[in-house]
C-alpha positions in Angstrom: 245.1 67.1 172.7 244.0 68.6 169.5 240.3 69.5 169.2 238.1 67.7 166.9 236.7 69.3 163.5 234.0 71.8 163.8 230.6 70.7 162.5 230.2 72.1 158.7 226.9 72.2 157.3 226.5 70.5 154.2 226.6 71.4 151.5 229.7 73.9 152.7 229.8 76.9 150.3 233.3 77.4 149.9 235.0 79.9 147.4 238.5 78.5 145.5 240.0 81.9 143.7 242.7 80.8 141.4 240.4 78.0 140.7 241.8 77.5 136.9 245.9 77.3 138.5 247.6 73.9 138.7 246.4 73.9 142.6 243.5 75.6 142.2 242.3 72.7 139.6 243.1 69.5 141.2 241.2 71.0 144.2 238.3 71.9 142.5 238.0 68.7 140.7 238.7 66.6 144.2 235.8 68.5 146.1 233.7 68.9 142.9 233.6 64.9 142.9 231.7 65.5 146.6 228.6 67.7 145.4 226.9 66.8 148.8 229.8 67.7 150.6 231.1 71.1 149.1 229.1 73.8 146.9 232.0 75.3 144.9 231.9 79.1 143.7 235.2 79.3 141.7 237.4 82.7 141.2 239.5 83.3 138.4 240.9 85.8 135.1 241.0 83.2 132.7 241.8 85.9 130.0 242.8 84.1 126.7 244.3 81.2 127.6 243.3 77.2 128.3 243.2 77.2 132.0 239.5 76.6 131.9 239.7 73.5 131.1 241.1 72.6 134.8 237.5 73.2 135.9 235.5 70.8 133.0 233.3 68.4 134.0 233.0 70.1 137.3 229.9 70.8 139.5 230.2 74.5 140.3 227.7 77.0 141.5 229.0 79.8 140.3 231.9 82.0 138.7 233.2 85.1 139.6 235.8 87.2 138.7 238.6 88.6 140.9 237.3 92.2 140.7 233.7 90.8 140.8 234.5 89.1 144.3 235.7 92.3 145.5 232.7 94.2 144.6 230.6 91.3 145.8 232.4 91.0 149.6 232.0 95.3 149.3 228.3 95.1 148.6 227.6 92.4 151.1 226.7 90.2 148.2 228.1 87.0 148.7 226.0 85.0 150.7 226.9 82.7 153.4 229.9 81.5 153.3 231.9 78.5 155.0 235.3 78.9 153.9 237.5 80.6 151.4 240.6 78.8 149.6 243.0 81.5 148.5 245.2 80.2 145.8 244.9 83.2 143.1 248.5 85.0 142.6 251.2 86.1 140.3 253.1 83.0 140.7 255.9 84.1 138.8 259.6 84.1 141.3 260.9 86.5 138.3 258.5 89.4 138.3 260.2 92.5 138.3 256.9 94.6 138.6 257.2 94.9 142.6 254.1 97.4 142.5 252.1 94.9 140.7 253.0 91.7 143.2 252.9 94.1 146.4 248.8 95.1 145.0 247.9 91.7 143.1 249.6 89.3 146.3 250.2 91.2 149.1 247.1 94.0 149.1 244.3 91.6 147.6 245.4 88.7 150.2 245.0 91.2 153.0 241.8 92.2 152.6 240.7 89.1 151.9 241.8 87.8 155.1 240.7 91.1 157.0 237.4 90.4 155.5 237.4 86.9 156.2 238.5 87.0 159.9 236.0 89.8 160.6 232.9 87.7 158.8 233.9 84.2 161.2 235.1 82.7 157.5 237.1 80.2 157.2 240.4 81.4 155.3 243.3 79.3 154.2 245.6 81.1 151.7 248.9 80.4 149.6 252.3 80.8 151.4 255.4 80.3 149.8 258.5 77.9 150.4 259.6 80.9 148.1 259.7 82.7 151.5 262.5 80.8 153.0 265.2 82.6 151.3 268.5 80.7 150.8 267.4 78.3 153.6 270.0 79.1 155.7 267.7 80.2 158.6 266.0 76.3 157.6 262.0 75.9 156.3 260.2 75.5 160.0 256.9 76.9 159.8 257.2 78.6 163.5 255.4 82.1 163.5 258.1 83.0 165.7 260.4 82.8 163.0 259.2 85.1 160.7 260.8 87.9 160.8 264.3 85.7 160.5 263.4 85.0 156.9 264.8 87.2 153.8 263.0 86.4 150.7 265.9 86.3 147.5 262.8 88.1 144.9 259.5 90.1 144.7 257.7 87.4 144.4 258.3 85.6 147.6 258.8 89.4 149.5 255.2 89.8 148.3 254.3 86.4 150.0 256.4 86.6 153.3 254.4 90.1 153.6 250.9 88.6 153.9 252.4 85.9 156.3 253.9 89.2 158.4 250.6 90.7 158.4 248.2 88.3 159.7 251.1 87.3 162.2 251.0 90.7 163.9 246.9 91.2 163.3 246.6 87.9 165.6 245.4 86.3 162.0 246.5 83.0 163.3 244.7 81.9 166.7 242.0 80.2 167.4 239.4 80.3 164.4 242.1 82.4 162.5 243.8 82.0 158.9 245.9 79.0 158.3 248.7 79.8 155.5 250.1 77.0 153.5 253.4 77.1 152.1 253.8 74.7 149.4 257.1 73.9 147.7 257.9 72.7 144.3 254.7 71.5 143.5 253.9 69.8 139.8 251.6 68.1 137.8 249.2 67.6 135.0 247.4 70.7 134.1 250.3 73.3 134.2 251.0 74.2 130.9 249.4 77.9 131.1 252.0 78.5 133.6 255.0 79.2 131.0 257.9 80.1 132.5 256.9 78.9 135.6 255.9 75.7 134.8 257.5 72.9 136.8 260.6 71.2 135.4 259.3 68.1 135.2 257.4 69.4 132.1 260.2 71.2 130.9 262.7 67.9 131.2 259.9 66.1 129.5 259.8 68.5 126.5 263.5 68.9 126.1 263.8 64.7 126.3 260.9 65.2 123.6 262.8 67.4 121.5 266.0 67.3 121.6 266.6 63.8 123.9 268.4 65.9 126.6 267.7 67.5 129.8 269.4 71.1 130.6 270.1 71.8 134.1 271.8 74.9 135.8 275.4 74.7 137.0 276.0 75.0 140.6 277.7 77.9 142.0 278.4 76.7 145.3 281.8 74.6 145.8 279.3 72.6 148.3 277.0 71.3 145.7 277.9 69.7 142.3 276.2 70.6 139.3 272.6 69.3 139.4 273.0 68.7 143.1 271.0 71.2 143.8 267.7 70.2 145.9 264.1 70.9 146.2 261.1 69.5 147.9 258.6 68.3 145.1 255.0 68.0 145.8 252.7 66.1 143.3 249.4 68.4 143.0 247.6 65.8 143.6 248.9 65.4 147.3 249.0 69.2 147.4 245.3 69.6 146.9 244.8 66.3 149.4 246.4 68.3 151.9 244.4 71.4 151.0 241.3 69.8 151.3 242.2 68.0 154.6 242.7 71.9 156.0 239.0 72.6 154.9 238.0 69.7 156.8 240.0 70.3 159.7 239.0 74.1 160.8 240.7 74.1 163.9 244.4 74.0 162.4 244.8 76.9 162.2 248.6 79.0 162.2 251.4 78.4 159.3 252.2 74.7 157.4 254.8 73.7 155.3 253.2 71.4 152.8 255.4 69.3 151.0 257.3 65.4 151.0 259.2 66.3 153.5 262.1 65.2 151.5 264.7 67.2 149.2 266.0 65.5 146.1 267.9 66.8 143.8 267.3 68.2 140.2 269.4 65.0 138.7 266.9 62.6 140.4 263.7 64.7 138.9 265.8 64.4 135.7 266.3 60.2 135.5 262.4 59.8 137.2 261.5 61.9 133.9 263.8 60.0 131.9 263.0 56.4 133.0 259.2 57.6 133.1 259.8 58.1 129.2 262.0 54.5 129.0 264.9 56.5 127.6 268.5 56.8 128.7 269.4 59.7 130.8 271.3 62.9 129.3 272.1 65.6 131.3 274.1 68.7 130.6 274.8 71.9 132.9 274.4 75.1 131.2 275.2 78.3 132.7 272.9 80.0 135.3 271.4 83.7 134.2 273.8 86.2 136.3 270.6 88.0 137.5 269.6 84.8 139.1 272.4 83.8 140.8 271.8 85.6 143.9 268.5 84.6 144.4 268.6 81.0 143.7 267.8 78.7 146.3 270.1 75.6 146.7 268.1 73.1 148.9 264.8 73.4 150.5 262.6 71.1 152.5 260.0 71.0 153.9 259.5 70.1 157.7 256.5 68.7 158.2 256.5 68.2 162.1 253.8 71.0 162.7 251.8 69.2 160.3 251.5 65.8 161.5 251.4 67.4 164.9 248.0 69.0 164.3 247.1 65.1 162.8 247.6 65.9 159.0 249.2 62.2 158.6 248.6 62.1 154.5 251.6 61.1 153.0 253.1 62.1 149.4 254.0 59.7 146.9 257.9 59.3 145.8 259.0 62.1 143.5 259.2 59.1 141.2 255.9 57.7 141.4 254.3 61.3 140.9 256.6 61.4 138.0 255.9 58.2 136.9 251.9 59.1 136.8 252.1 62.9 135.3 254.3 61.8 132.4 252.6 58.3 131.4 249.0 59.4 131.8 248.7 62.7 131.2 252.1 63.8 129.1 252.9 60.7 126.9 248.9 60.9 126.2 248.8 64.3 124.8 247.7 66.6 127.7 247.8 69.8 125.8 245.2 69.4 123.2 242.6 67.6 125.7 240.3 68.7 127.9 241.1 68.7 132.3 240.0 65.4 133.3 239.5 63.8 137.2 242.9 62.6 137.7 243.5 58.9 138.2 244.3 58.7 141.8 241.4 58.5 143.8 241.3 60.2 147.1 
C-alpha cells in the first residue's frame, strides 16, 4: 500500500524557479489562489520580455533571481524551506550551444538537487518526453530503463543527464527527487516562448493569417503526412499534476505526465480549426534536413506509474484544451493583456 502524505506545515514555503514559463505560471497562479496553503518565493530572468505577466495578480513572497538563488542556497540564506519546483531551463529542442544546455540544464539542476537532497527539501524538477528519443525503446518511466534511452538533440541529452545523475546518486528513494517528464504541453501564456511555442498557437496564427495550417511531411513510409503523433498536455492539467506531487511527498522516483493518449498533428490542426469555426486547410511542407534525424514520430505517455502511486487526475481531450486556450484566451486577445487566473477551477 502506498503511504499517506507527509504532514506540511502551513503555510509551506515552496520555491517555483522558472516561475514566469508556461508551466511555471499556471502553477504559480493555482497555488497563489491558496495563500494559506503555500507561501510562494518565485525564480526567474525575466530579461526584456512579457513573461511577467504570468505571475500578476499573484500573492508572492518574494523574487529572486537564478544567480541570486545560487548565492542565497551558498550563503545559507534561504530560510526554511518545504519544497522546491524546478521548472527553469533552456527549453529550446534546437539549441546548438551544447556547453550552454550542459551548464544552464544539466549543472544548475544538479546542484540544486544535491543541495536539496542533502537539506531534507522537497525537490521535484522538469524531465523531458524529449528524452525518449525516437520512442522506439517506448516512453515507461522505469529507472531501470534509463540508460536504454538516446536523446535525438542537446536539449533532451541535457535533460536525460540530470535524470542519469540522480538515478546513480540514489536521488530517487525514499524522501528523494521525483522528476517529471511532461510531453507536448500548451496553453495560454506561451507567447515568450518563440520558436518553441506549442503548435496550437502557431496553427492558430497561420489560420489567422493566412487561413491555412502548415505541417511537416512525413518521412517514414509508416506514417502519412501529418500522421505524425504526440502526447498533448493542457498546462492547466500539467500544473494540476505538479501541484498534486507537492502535496503528495512520498512519490517520489520518475513520472510521465501527460494524457496518456497520442494524436496526431492533423487532429491538433481541425480542434484548432473548428475551435476558430473555420473549415480545415492543411498543407505539408518540407521538413528542415537538419531535423530529420531527430524528429520524433509518436510519443505517449504511459501513465501506469502514475496512477499507481494514486495520481488519478485526468486530462481533458486535446479538443476541449483546445477548445478553451483558443476561445478564451486567443480569440480574446491574449498578447496585449495582462496573465489572468485561468478559467478552470481546480
Amino acid at each position: 500500500m502506498t503511504p499517506g502524505p507527509l504532514p506540511l506545515d502551513r503555510p509551506a514555503t515552496v520555491v517555483i524557479t522558472g516561475a514566469f514559463g508556461l508551466i511555471g505560471g499556471a502553477l504559480t497562479r493555482r497555488l497563489g489562489r491558496h495563500p494559506d496553503a503555500w507561501r510562494l518565493i518565485l525564480v526567474d530572468d525575466p530579461g526584456l520580455d512579457r513573461r511577467y505577466q504570468n505571475a500578476v495578480g499573484v500573492p508572492f513572497a518574494d523574487f529572486w533571481s537564478s544567480e541570486e538563488f545560487l548565492v542565497r542556497r551558498r550563503s545559507g540564506r534561504t530560510g526554511r524551506l518545504a519544497a522546491v519546483v524546478h521548472l527553469g531551463a533552456c527549453t529550446s529542442t534546437t539549441e546548438s550551444d551544447g556547453d550552454f544546455l550542459m551548464r544552464n540544464n544539466f549543472a544548475y539542476s544538479r546542484d540544486l538537487v544535491a543541495w536539496c537532497l542533502e537539506r531534507g527539501v522537497r525537490i521535484l524538477y522538469a524531465s523531458s518526453a524529449a528524452t525518449y528519443g525516437d520512442g522506439g525503446q517506448g516512453c515507461d518511466d522505469d529507472e531501470e530503463q534509463l540508460s536504454r534511452l538516446h536523446p535525438l538533440n542537446k536539449y533532451a541529452f541535457s535533460k536525460h543527464a540530470v535524470d542519469l545523475w540522480v538515478r546513480d546518486q540514489r536521488g530517487f528513494g525514499r524522501n528523494g527527487a521525483s522528476a517529471l517528464k511532461y510531453f507536448n504541453v500548451y496553453g495560454p501564456h506561451e507567447h515568450h516562448k518563440g520558436e518553441m511555442r506549442s503548435m496550437v498557437l502557431k496553427a492558430f496564427e497561420q489560420i489567422r493569417d493566412s487561413g491555412v495550417v502548415r505541417l511537416f511531411r512525413s518521412y517514414r513510409t509508416d506514417y502519412a503526412d501529418g500522421h505524425q503523433k504526440r502526447d498533448f498536455l493542457y498546462v492547466e492539467d500539467a500544473a494540476a499534476m505538479t501541484a498534486w506531487f507537492l502535496e503528495n511527498p512520498q512519490a517520489t522516483g520518475i513520472y510521465n505526465l501527460g494524457s496518456g493518449q497520442a494524436r496526431t498533428w492533423n487532429d491538433l490542426a481541425q480542434a484548432v480549426f473548428a475551435a476558430m469555426g473555420r473549415e480545415p486547410r492543411i498543407e505539408y511542407i518540407d521538413m528542415p534536413a537538419g531535423l530529420r534525424s531527430a524528429y520524433q514520430y509518436a510519443t505517449c505517455a504511459n501513465l501506469s506509474r502514475l496512477r499507481r502511486v494514486g495520481c488519478d487526475l485526468a486530462p481533458c481531450s486535446l479538443e476541449a484544451g483546445v477548445r478553451e486556450y483558443v476561445q478564451q484566451y486567443l480569440l480574446g486577445g491574449e498578447a496585449s493583456r495582462a496573465a489572468v487566473d485561468p478559467p478552470r477551477q481546480p
